[in-house]
C-alpha positions in Angstrom: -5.8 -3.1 -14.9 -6.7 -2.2 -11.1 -3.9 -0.2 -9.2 -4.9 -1.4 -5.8 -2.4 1.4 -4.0 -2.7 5.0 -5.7 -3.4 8.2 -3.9 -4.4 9.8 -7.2 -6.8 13.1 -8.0 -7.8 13.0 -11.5 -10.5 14.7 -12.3 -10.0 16.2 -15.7 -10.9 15.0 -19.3 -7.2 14.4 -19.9 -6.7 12.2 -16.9 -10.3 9.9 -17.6 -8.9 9.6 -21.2 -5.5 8.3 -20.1 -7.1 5.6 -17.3 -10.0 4.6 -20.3 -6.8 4.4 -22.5 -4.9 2.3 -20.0 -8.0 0.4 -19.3 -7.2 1.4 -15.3 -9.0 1.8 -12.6 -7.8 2.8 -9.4 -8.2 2.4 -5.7 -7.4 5.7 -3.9 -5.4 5.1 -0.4 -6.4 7.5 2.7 -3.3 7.8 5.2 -4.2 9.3 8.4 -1.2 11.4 8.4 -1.6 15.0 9.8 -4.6 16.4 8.7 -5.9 13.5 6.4 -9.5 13.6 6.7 -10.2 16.2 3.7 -8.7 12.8 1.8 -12.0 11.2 2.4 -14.6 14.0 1.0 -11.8 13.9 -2.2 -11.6 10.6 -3.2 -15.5 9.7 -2.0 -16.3 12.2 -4.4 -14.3 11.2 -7.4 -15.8 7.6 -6.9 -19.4 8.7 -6.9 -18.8 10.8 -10.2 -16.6 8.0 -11.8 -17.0 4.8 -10.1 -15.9 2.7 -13.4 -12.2 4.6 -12.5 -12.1 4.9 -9.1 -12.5 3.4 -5.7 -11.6 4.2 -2.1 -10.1 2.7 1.1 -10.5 5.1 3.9 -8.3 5.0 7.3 -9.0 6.4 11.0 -7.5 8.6 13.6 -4.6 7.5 16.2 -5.3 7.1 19.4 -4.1 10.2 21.6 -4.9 8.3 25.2 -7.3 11.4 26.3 -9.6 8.4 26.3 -10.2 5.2 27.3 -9.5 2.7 24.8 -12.8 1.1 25.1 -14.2 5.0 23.9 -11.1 5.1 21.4 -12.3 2.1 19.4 -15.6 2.7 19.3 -15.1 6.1 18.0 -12.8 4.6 15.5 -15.6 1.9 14.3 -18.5 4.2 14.1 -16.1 6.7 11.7 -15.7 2.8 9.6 -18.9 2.3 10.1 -19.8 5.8 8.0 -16.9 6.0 5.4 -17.8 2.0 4.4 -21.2 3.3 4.2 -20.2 5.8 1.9 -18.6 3.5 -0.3 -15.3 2.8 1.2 -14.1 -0.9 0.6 -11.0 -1.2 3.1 -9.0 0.6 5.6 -5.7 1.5 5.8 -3.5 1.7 8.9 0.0 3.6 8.0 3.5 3.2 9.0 3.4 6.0 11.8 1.8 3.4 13.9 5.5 1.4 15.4 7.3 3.9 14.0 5.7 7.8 15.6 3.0 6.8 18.0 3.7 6.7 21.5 1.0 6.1 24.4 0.4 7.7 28.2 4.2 6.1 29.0 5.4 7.1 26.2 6.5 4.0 24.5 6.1 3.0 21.0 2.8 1.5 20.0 3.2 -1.2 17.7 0.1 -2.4 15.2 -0.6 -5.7 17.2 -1.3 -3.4 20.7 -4.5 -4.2 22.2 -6.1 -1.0 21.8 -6.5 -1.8 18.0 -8.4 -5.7 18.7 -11.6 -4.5 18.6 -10.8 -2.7 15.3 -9.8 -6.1 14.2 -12.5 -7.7 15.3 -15.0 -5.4 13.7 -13.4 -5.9 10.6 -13.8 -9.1 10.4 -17.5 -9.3 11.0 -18.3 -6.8 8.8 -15.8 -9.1 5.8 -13.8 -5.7 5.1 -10.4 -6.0 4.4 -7.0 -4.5 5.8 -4.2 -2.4 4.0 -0.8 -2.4 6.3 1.7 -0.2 5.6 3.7 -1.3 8.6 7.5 -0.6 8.8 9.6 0.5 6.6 12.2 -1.2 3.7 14.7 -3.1 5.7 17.1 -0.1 4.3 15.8 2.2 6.4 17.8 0.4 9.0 21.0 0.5 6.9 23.5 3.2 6.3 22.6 5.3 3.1 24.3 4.2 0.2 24.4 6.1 -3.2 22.3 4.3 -5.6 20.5 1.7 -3.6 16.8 1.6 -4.4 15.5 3.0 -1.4 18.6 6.0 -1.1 16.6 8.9 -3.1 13.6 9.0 -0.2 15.8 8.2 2.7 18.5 11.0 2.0 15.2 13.8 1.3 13.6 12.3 4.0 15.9 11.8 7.4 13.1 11.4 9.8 12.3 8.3 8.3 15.5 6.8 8.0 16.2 4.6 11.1 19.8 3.9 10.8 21.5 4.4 13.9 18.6 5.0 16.3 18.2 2.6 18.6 15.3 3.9 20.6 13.1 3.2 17.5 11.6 -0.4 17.1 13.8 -2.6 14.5 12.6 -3.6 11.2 12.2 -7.2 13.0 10.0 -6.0 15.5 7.4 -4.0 13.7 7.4 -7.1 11.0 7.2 -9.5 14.4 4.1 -7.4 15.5 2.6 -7.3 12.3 2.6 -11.2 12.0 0.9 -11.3 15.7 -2.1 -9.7 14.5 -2.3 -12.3 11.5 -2.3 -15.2 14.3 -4.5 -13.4 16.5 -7.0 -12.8 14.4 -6.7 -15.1 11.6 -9.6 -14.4 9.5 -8.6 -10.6 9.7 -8.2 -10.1 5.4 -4.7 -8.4 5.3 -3.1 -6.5 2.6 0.6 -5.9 3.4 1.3 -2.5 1.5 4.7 -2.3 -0.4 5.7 -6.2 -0.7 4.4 -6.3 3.2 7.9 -4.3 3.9 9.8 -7.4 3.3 10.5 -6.3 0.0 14.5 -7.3 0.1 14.0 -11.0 -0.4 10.5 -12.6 -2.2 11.1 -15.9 -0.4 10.4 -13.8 2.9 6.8 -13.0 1.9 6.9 -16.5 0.7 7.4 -18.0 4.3 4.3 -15.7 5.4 1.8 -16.6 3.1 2.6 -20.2 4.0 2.1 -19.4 7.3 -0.6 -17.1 7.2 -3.4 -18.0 4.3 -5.5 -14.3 4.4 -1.9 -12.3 3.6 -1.9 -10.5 0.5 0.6 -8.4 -0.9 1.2 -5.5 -3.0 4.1 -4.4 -5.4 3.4 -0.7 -5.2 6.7 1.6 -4.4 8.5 -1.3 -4.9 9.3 -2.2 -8.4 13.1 -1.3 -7.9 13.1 -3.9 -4.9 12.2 -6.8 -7.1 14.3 -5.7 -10.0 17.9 -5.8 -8.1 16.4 -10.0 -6.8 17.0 -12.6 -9.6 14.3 -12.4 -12.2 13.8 -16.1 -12.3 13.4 -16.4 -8.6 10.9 -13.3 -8.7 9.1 -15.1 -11.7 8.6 -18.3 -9.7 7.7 -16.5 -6.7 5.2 -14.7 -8.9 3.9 -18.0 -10.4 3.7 -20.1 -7.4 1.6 -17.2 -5.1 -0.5 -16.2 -7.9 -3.1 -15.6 -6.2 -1.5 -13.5 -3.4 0.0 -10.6 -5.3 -1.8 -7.1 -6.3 -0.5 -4.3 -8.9 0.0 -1.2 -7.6 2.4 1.7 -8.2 1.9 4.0 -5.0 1.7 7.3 -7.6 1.0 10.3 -5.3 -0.8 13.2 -6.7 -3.0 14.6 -3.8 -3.2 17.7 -5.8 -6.3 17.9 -8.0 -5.2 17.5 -11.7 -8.1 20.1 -12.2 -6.2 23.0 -10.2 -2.9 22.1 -11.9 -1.4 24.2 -14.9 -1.3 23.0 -17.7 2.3 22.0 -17.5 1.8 20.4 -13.9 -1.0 18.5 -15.9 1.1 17.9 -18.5 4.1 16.6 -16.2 2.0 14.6 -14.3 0.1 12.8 -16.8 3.7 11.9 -18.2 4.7 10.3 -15.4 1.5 8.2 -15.0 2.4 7.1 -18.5 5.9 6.4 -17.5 5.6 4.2 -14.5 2.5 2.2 -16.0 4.7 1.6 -19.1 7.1 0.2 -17.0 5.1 -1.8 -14.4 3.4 -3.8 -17.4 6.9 -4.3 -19.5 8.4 -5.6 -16.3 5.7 -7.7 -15.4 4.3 -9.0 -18.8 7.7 -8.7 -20.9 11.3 -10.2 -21.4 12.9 -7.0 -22.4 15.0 -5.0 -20.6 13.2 -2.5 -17.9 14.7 0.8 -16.3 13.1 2.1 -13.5 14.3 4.0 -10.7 17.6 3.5 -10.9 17.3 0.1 -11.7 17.6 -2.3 -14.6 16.5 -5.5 -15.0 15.0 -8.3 -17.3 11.3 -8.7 -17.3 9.6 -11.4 -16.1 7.6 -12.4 -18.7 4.5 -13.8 -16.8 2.0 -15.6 -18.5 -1.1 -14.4 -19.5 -3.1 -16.2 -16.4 -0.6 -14.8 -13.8 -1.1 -11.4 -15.5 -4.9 -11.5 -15.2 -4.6 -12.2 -11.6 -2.1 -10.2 -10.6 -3.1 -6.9 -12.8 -7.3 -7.5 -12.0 -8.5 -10.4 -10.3 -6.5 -10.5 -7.1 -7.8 -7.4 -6.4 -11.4 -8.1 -7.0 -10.8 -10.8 -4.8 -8.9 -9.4 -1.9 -10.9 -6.2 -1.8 -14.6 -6.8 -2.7 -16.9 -4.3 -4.4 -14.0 -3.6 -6.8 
């Protein structure tokens, strides 16, 4: 299996015996969220010394308009330029773009602002591909509600949790601006993290992939999304875009599993176990699946779908994998 969305620092003989046990290999995620850029040196170096496990998308800095935009993108490029020569093989852009960054007027800069184009454009000449996290779950809009999928990180986590602040884009907006930058620059190879944040309702990612044929998603964080939606309309949804759907489980563990106790390690390892165990009976099983919270059937997928979805989609959508 490839877990294209991880943020993941094993580096101990228990953790490379788990991933050869699992048959896994896993694409860390930079997010360029405070200070991110130690990320990079981490999960370079873990590729270099076990590049049959691991992998590495970088991401870049935010503009802080103390520059032109013309000097902002090329400083952004030539930092690409560097990590993808160091073996990155995409580039994230996070959430806190729409939903934190403001510019010289202070205004919100959504992901499809002109100061990003020549990132774009870049991109595309060079054939690397895109990860979006962009937005949120549409129930980050919502009032909380005890035992919804999505209620655990919105009541730890308040700042992120839009409901009733209406000087913050909507969920419609940031997903608006994200499709502009797919018909802008349609040959731009995007990878909408997290179901592409439209994670409430399959057939919505559905109508984007029609529209928009270099979309890719991935189901990481989001397993509890698709298990309260009817199994048999996730299985045909699975089926019919087989091609267009990634694993991933969006396990965070930025601490290195070498500096951990031997009960962190212990713990940790165990949930690794736990989530992977449920990701493939979901996916590949009929039986019953709890995860989260949630309880569903499993889908069952057939052994084609399975490939795709658990390897070959993300050979394909992020080459050198």
């Amino acid at each position: 299996m490839i877990d294209a969305h991880i943020h993941y620092s094993g580096d101990t003989p228990e953790t490379l015996r788990l991933l050869e046990q699992y048959d896994l290999k896993l694409l860390n995620i930079c997010v360029a969220a405070g200070e991110w850029h130690p990320q990079i040196g981490l999960y370079r170096e873990l590729t270099k010394r076990h590049a049959d496990r691991y992998a590495w998308c970088t991401s870049f800095d935010l503009p802080d308009y103390t520059v032109s935009d013309r000097e902002y993108a090329s400083m952004v490029i030539a930092g690409l330029r560097r990590d993808f020569a160091d073996g990155a093989i995409a580039v994230k852009a996070w959430k806190n773009i729409g939903m934190e960054l403001t510019d010289r007027d202070d205004r919100f800069v959504l992901i499809d602002d002109e100061v990003f184009d020549p990132v774009y454009e870049f991109l595309v000449r060079e054939g690397m591909p895109i990860l979006m996290h962009i937005g949120e779950p549409l129930e980050c809009w919502q009032p909380l509600r005890e035992g919804s999928v999505h209620y655990g990180y919105y009541s730890k986590n308040p700042e992120w949790h839009m409901y009733n602040k209406p000087e913050y884009p909507t969920h419609a907006e940031l997903i608006a601006a994200r499709d502009r930058v797919m018909e802008k620059h349609p040959k731009l190879r995007l990878i909408g993290a997290h179901l592409g944040s439209l994670e409430y309702d399959v057939a919505e990612v559905a109508k984007r992939f029609e529209s928009y044929p270099n979309f890719a998603v991935d189901v990481s964080a989001r397993l509890g999304d698709l298990m309260v939606q009817d199994p048999q309309k996730v299985r045909e949804f699975m089926v019919a875009y087989s091609d267009r759907v990634l694993f991933g489980t969006d396990i965070v563990c930025r601490k290195c599993h070498s500096e951990m106790t031997p009960d962190e390690l212990d713990a940790m390892l165990a949930k690794t176990r736990a989530t992977y165990d449920a990701y493939t009976r979901y996916f590949g099983t009929e039986e019953d699946v709890s995860f989260a919270g949630q309880t569903s059937k499993g889908l069952g997928l057939p052994a084609d779908v399975l490939e795709k979805f658990s390897v070959t989609n993300a050979q394909t959508w992020y080459p050198g994998l």
